[in-house]
Kinemage of the C-alpha trace (Angstrom):
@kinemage 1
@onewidth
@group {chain A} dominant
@subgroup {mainchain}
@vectorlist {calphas} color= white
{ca unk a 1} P 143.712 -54.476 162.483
{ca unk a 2} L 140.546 -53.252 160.522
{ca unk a 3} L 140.340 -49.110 160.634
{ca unk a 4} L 136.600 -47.870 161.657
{ca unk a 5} L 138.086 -43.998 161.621
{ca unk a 6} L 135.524 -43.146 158.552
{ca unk a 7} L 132.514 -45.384 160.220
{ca unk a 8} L 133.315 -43.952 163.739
{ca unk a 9} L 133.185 -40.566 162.830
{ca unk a 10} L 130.003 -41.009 161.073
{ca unk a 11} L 128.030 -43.077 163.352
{ca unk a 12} L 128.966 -40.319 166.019
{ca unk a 13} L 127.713 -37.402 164.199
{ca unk a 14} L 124.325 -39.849 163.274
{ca unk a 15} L 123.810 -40.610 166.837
{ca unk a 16} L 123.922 -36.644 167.814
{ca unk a 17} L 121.021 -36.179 165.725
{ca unk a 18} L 118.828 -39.392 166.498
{ca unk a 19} L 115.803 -39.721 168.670
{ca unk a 20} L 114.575 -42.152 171.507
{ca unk a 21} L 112.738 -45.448 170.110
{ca unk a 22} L 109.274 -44.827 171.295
{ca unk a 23} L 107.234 -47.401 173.491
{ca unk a 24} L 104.463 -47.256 171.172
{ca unk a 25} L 103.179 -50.875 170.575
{ca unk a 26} L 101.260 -53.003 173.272
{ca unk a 27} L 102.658 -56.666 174.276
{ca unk a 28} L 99.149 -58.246 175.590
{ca unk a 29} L 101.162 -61.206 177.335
{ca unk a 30} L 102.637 -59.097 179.653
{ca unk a 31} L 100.249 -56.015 179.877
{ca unk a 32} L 103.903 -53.307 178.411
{ca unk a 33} L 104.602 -51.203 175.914
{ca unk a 34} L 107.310 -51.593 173.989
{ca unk a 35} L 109.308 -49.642 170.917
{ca unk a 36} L 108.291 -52.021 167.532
{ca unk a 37} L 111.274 -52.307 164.470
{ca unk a 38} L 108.962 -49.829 162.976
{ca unk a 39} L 109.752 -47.093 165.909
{ca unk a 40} L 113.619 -48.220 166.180
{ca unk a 41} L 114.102 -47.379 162.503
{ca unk a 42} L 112.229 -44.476 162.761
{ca unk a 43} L 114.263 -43.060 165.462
{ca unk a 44} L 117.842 -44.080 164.078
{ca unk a 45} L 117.718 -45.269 160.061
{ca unk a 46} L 117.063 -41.129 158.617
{ca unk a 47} L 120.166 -39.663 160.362
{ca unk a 48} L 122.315 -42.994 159.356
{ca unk a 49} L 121.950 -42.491 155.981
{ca unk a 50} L 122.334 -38.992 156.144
{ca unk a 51} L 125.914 -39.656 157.564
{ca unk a 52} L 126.350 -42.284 154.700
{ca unk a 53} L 125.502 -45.188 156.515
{ca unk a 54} L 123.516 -48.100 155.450
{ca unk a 55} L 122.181 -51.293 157.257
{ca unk a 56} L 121.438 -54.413 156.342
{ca unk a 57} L 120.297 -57.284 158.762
{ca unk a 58} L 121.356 -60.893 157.064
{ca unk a 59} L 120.363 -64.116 158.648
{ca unk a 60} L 123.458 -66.368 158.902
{ca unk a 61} L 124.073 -70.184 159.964
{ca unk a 62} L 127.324 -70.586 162.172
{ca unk a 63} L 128.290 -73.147 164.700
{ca unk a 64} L 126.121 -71.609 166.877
{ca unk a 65} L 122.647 -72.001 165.111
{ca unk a 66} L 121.016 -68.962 163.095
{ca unk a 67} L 121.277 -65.506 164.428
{ca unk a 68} L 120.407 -61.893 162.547
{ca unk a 69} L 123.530 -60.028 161.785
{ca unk a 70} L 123.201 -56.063 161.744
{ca unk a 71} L 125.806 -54.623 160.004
{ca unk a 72} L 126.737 -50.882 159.459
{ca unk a 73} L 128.010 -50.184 156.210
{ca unk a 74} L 129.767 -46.873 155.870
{ca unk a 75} L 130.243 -44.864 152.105
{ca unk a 76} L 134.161 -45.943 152.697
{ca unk a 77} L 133.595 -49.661 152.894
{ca unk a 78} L 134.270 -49.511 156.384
{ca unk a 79} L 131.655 -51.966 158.484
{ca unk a 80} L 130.755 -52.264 161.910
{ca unk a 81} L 128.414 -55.096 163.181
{ca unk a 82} L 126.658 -57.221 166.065
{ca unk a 83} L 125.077 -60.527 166.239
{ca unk a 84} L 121.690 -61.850 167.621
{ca unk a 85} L 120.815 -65.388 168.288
{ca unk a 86} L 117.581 -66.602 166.674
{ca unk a 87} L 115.872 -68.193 169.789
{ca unk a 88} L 112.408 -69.197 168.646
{ca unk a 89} L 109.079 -69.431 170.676
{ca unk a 90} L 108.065 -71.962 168.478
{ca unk a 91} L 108.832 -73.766 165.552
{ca unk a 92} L 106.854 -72.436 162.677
{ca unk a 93} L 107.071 -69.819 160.108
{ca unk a 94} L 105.513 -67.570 162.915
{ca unk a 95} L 107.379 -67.828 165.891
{ca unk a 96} L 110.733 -67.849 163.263
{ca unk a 97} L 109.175 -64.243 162.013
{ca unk a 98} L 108.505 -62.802 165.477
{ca unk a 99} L 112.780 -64.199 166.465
{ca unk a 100} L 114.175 -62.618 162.969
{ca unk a 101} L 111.912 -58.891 163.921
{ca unk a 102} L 112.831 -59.491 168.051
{ca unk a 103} L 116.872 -59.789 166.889
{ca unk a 104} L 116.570 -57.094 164.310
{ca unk a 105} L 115.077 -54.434 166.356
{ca unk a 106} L 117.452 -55.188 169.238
{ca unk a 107} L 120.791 -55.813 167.204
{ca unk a 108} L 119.407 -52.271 165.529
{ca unk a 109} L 118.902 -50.829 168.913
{ca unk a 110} L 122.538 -52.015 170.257
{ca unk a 111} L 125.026 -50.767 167.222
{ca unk a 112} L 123.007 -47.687 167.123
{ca unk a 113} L 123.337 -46.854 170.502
{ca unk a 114} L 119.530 -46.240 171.567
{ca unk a 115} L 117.258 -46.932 173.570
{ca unk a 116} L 113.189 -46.947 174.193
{ca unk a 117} L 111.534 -44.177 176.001
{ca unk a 118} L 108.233 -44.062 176.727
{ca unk a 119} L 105.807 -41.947 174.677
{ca unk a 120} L 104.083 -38.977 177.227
{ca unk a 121} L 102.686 -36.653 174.822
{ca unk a 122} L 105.139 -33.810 174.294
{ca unk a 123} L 107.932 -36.124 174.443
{ca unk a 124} L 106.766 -37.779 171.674
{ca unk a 125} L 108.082 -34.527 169.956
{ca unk a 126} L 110.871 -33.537 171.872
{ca unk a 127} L 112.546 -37.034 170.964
{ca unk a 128} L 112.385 -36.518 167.328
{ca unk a 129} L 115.611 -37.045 165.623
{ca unk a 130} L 118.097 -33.771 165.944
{ca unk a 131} L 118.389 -31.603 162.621
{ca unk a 132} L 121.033 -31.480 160.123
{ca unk a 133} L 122.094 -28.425 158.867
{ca unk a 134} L 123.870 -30.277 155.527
{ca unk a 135} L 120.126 -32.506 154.609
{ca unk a 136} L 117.774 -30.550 152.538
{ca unk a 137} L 114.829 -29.163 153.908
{ca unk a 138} L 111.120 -30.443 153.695
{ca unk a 139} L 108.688 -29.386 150.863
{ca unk a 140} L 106.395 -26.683 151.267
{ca unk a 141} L 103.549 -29.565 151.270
{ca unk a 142} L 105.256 -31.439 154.005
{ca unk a 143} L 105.663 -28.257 156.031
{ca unk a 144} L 101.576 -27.668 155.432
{ca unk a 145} L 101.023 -31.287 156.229
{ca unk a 146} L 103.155 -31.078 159.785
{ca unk a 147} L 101.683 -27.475 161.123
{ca unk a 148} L 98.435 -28.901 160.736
{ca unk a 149} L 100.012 -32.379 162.948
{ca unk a 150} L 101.267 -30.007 165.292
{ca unk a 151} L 97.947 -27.914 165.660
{ca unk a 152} L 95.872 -30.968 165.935
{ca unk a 153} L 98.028 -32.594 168.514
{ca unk a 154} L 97.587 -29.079 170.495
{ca unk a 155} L 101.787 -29.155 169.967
{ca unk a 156} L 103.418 -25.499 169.799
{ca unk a 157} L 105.588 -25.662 166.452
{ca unk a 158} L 108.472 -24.041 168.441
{ca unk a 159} L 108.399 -27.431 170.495
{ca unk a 160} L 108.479 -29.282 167.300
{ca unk a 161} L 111.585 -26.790 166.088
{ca unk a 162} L 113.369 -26.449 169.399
{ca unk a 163} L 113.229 -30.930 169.871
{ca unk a 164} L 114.748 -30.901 165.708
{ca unk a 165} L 117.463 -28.276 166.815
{ca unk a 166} L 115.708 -25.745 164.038
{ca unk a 167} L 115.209 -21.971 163.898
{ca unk a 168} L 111.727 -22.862 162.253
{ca unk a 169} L 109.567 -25.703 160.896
{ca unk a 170} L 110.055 -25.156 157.369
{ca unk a 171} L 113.916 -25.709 158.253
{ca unk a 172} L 113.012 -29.119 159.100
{ca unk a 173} L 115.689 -31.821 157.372
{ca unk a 174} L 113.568 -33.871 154.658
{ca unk a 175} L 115.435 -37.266 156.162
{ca unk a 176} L 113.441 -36.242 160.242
{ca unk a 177} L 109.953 -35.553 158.106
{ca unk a 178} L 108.323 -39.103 158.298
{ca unk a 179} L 110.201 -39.657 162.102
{ca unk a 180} L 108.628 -36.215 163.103
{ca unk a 181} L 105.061 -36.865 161.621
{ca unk a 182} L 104.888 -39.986 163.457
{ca unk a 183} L 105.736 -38.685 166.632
{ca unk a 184} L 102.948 -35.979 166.523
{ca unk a 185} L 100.494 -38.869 165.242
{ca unk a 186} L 101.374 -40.468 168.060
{ca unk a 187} L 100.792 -37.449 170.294
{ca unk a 188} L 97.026 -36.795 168.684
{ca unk a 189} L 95.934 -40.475 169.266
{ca unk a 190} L 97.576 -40.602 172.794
{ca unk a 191} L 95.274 -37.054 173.097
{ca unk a 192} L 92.164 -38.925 171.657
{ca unk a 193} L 92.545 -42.041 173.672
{ca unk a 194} L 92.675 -39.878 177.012
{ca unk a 195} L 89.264 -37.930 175.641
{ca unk a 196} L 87.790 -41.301 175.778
């Protein structure tokens, strides 16, 4: 039997400190929003590799046809993994690209154990990923760059701190900074659309 003590342990401690997979791109054919591979990785990939975790997404022919294998590959050697069926729309180079991204985001979604929320504002922020206390905190530019995110997007920065599990925003893990930055982005165009 294969042992997934090392993986286990880490993929529990990374999913305590990921956030939700926004809804933040529009599907036109059927009027929804819907959280892109863009917003999955964002919400799951920075505390993964924090916990020693990597991922890679292979596309393999079985008896089955092509599907997109995500596999979780822990610092141990240990590996955990699901498979996706390529199902295509149509058969061109397109409709094989939109299958592969479709399979990847939800075998991503399905080992890591997320799911999509919808983006309201403030919750864009309070579903940032949870801090780290072991990661190494963000520069003093990033810090600048974020308080003036969090201003802009009218965002208190104890919102920011309190959804990161941080005492302050300079205590804010370097691997949450890009996951965090998009979320208030989010927030300020959200804000800007509604001033419309």
């Amino acid at each position: 039997m294969t042992e997934h003590n090392n993986i286990a342990a880490a993929l529990a401690s990374a999913q305590s400190e990921m956030g939700k997979a926004l809804k933040d791109s529009q599907n036109p054919h059927f009027k929804s929003k819907y959280a892109d591979l863009a917003s999955v990785c964002a919400a799951c990939m920075p505390a993964l590799n924090a916990n020693g975790i990597a991922v890679i997404q292979p596309i393999i022919e079985g008896e089955a046809g092509r599907s997109v294998v995500t596999r979780f590959i822990h610092a141990s050697g240990e590996t955990l993994e699901c498979g996706i069926p390529l199902i295509l729309g149509k058969n061109d180079m397109q409709g094989l690209g939109s299958a592969i991204t479709y399979a990847r985001r939800y075998g991503l979604m399905a080992l890591a154990g997320i799911a999509p929320e919808d983006d309201d504002g403030n919750a864009a922020v309070a579903s940032a990923p949870k801090g780290d206390a072991k990661a190494q905190s963000i520069s003093s530019d990033q810090y600048l760059e974020l308080r003036a995110l969090t201003e802009k997007a009218g965002v208190p920065e104890e919102t920011v701190c309190k959804a990161a599990g941080v005492e302050t925003l300079e205590m804010l893990p370097a691997p949450q900074f890009e996951a965090v930055k998009k979320r208030l982005n989010l927030t300020i165009q959200n804000k800007e659309q509604s001033n419309d």
